[in-house]
C-alpha angles and dihedrals in degrees: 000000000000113000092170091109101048090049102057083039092064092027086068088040092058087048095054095043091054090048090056100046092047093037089046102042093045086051092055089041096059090041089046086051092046089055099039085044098044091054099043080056085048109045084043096064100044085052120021101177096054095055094104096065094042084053099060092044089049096061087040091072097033087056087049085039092059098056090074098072097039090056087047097052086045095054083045089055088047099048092050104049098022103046109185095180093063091072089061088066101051 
């Protein structure tokens, strides 16, 4: 049987769906980094002696809030040289 078609079906599916997890996450991610950053600024101001310990906390959940993107990058990799999707057609 030819499975050529089935296979580049679900070989631009895999490309989109990997453009999607990397765009997305790296969409949540920026808008994750304006809000962490706007309140440190925030909270800062308000009280600027306590601005050391904001800030360690701050890089505490930037740190967390990076993950997200970096799972996200490694899920895309996998999906487009592993395929896992290509042994259901054979």
């Amino acid at each position: 049987m030819d499975h050529v078609p089935q296979i580049a079906q679900v070989l631009s599916m895999t490309v989109i769906a990997a453009g999607l997890l990397i765009g997305l996450g790296a969409l949540g991610t920026a808008i994750g980094f304006a809000l962490l950053g706007g309140k440190f600024l925030e909270s800062s101001a308000r009280q600027p002696e306590l601005t050391p310990m904001l800030q360690t906390k701050m890089f505490i959940v930037a740190g967390l809030l990076d993950a997200v993107p970096i799972i996200g990058v490694a899920i895309a990799l996998l999906l487009l040289f592993a395929n896992p999707f290509l042994a259901y057609l054979k």
